[in-house]
C-alpha positions in Angstrom: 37.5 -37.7 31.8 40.8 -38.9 33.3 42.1 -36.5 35.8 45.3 -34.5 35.2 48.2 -36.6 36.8 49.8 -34.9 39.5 52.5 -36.4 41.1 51.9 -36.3 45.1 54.9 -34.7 46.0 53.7 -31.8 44.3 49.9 -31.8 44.9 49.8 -29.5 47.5 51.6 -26.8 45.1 49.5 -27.5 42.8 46.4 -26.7 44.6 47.6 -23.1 45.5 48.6 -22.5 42.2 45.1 -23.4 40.7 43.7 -21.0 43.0 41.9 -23.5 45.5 41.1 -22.2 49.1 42.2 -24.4 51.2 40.0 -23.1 54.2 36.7 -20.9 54.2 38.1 -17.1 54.0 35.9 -15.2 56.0 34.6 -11.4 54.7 34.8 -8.1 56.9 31.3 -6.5 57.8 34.0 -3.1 57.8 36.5 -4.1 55.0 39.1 -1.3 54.5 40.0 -0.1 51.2 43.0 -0.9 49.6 45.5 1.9 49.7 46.5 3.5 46.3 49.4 2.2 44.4 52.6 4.0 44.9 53.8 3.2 41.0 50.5 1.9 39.1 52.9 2.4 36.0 55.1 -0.4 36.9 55.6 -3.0 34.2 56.1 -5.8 36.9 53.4 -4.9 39.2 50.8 -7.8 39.3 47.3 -7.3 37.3 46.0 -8.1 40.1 46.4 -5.1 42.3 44.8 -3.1 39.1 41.6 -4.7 38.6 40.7 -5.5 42.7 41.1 -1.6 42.8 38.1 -1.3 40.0 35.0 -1.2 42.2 32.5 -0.4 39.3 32.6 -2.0 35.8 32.9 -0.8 32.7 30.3 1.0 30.4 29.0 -0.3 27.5 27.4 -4.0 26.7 28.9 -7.4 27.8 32.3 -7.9 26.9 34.3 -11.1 27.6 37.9 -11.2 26.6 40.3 -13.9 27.0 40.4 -16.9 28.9 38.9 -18.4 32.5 42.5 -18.0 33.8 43.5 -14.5 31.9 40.9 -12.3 30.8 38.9 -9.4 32.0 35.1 -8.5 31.4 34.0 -5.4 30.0 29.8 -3.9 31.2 29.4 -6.9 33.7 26.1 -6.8 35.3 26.0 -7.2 39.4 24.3 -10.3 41.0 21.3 -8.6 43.4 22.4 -9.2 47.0 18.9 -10.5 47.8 16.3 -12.5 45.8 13.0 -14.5 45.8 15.6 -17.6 45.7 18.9 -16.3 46.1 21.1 -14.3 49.1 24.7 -13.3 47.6 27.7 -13.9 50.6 30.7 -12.3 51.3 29.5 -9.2 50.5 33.0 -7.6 51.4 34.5 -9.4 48.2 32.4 -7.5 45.1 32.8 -10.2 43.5 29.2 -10.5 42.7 29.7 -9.3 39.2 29.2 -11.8 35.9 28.1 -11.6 31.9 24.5 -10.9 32.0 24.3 -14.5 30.9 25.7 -16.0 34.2 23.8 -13.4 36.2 20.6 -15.1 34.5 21.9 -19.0 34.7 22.0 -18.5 38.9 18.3 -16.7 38.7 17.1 -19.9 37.4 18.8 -22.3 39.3 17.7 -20.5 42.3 14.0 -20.6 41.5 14.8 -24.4 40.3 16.0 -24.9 43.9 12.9 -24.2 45.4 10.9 -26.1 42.8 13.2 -29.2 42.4 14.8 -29.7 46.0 12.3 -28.0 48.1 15.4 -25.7 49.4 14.1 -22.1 50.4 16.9 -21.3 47.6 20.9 -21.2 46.8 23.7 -19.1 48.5 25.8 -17.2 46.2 29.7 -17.1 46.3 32.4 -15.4 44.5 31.0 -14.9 40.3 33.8 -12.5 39.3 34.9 -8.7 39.9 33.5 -5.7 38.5 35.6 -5.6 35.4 37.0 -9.7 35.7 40.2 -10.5 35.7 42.7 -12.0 38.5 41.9 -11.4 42.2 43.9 -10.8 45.1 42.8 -14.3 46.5 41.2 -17.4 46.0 40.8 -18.0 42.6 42.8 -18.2 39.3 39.9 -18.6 37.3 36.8 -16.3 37.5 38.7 -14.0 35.0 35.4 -13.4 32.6 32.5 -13.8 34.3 31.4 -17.5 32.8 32.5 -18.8 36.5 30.6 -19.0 40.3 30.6 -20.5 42.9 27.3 -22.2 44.6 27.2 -23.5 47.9 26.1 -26.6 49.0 24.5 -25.2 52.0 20.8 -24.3 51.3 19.7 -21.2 51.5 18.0 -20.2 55.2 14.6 -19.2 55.3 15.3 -16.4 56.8 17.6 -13.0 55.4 20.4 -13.4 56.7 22.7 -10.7 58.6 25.7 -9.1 56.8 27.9 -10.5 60.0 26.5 -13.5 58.7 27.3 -13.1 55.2 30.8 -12.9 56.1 30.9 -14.8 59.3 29.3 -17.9 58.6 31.1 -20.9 57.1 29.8 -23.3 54.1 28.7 -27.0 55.5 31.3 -29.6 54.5 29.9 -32.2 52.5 32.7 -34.6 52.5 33.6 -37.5 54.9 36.6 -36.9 57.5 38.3 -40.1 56.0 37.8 -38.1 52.6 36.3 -41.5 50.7 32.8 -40.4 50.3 30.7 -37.8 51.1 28.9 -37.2 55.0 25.1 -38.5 54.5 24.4 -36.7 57.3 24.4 -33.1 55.4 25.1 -34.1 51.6 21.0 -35.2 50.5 19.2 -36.1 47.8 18.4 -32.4 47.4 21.9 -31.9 46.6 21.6 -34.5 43.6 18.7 -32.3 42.3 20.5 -29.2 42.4 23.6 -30.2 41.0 21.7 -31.9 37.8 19.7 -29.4 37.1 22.7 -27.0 36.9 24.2 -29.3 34.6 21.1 -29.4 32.4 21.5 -26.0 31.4 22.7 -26.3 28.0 25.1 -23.6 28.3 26.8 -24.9 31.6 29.9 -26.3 30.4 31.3 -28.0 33.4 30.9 -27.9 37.2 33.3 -28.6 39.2 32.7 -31.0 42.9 34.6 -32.9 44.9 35.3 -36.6 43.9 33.3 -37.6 46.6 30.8 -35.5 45.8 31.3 -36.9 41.7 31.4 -40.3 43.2 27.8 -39.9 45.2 26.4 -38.1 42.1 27.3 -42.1 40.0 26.0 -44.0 42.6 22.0 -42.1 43.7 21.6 -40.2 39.8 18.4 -41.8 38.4 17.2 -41.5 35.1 18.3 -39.7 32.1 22.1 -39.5 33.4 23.8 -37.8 30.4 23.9 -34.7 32.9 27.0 -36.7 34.5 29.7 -35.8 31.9 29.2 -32.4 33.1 30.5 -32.9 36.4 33.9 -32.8 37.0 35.8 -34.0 39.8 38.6 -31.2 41.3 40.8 -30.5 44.6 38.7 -28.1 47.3 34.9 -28.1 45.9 33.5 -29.8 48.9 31.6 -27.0 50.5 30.8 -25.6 46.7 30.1 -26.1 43.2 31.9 -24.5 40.7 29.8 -23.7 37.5 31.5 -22.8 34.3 29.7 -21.3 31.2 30.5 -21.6 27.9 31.6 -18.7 25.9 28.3 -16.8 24.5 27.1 -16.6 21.2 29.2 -13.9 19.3 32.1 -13.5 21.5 35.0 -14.2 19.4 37.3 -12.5 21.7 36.6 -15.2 24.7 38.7 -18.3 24.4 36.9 -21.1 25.6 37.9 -24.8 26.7 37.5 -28.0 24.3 34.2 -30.1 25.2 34.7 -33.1 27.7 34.1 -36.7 26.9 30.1 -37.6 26.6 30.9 -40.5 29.2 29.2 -40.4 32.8 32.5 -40.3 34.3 31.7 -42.8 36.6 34.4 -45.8 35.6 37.1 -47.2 38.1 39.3 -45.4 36.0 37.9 -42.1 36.0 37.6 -41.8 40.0 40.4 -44.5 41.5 43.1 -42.0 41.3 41.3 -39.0 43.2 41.1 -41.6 46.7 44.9 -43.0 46.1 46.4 -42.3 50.0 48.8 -40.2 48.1 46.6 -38.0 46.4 44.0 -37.7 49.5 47.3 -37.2 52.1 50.2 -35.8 50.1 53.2 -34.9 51.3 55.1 -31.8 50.3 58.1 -31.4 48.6 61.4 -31.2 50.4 61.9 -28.2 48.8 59.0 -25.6 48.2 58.6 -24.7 44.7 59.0 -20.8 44.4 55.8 -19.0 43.6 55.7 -17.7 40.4 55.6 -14.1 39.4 51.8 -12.3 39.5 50.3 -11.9 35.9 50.8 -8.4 34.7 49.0 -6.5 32.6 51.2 -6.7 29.6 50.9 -10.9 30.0 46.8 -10.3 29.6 44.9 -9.7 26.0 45.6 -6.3 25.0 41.3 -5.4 25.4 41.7 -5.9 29.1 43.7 -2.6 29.4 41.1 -0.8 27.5 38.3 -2.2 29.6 41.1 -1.5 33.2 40.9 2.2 32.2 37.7 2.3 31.1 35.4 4.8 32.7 33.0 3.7 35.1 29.6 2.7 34.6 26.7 4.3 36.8 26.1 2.7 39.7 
């Protein structure tokens, strides 16, 4: 469960290029639509621009191809905006599409919300859009639909307002000084929640904060083999990050190697997340240069078949 070593000088670069927000983006209640390509054809043009164009997915059944970080997703099914137990944000993303198998994981945690935590329920981020693969922003993951974001803020008791879907901004769980996390807002609630996501036998990992993985060591009671589950990661302080395994039967969907069965919870698995240098790095003299977008060509070759695809009814 050691972290990935980093050196400081480059964490900051490393961040971006993992896809990590480094600040809440906020939706449009009137988002305009991305203008058409002028050369769609172009062998360089990112895969990016192709799929954020697909507002629909694909037809047929569930399809995952490739990899968390390069893969698409053929007949995703769409997260319901509202639920018992559930209200989806930034609706102005679509990216409220997942493998029927994800759609059902965040049903459940939403009505174990309620039952566990005594939250009114769970507020939905980004899953994946319509037909997966790389987005304009935010993420370099959510490629197949086995990823999605949760918030850390409980749901209202109230529906909220699609200014306020877009508008309003996730509580940050973490302390200024970055060392722990605020027990002002971060409650035993939170604890609840974040085991009984990792209790699902098909949640893989979920990704926090190491503030938030450090909190989790210290108040977890009980059975605590949920632990080795929760990873610590750069940006998930407002959200948890739940990956899926690959399903049953999907041989296209290349999946990540277990992690360790530990809790996680040594010096030596969270010491180097609150070194100065890793909480305050500094950047390099000289700015990396960003790499190229991912094109098509780079991706499985299914993904252009499920790109062009045609669209499933709405």
């Amino acid at each position: 469960m050691s972290p990935r070593r980093i050196t400081p000088l480059l964490l900051l670069f490393a961040l971006l290029n993992a896809g990590v927000a480094l600040a809440q983006d906020k939706g449009s209640v009137h988002p305009k639509p991305l203008p058409p390509l002028a050369h769609p054809n172009d062998p360089k043009l990112g895969a990016k621009e192709l799929f954020a164009r697909k507002l629909l997915p694909s037809t047929g059944g569930a399809h995952v191809i490739g990899s968390y970080v390069k893969g698409c997703l053929g007949g995703a099914e769409q997260m319901p905006l509202n639920g018992d137990n559930w209200q989806v944000m930034r609706l102005s993303r679509n990216r409220n599409w997942g493998h029927p198998d994800m759609i059902a994981l965040i049903k459940r945690l939403a009505a174990k919300a309620k039952k566990d935590a005594g939250w009114p329920g769970i507020l939905v981020g980004d899953i994946a859009q319509p037909r997966g693969g790389p987005a304009l922003s935010g993420h370099a993951s959510h490629q197949i639909g086995l990823d999605a974001d949760i918030w850390l803020t409980p749901m209202p008791d109230r529906r909220l307002s699609r200014e306020e879907r877009e508008e309003t901004s996730a509580v940050m769980m973490v302390r200024e000084d970055r060392l722990d996390i605020d027990p002002k807002v971060f409650t035993a609630g939170h604890v609840l929640v974040l085991r009984d996501a990792a209790q699902e036998p098909a949640v893989q990992r979920i990704f926090v904060n190491a503030a938030i993985k450090k909190a989790l060591c210290r108040e977890a009671k009980g059975d605590r083999s949920w632990l080795s589950k929760i990873r610590p990661w750069w940006g998930h302080d407002y959200h948890f990050h739940i990956r899926m395994r690959c399903p049953a039967g999907a041989a296209e969907c290349e999946g990540q190697p277990s992690q360790a069965e530990d809790e996680g919870c040594k010096p030596a698995d969270l010491d180097y997340w609150f070194k100065d240098s890793v909480l305050h790095p500094k950047p390099p003299p000289t700015p990396p240069k960003p790499k190229p977008p991912m094109t098509l060509a780079q991706m499985p070759a299914a993904c252009k078949a499920v790109l062009h695809a045609a669209d499933a009814k709405p």
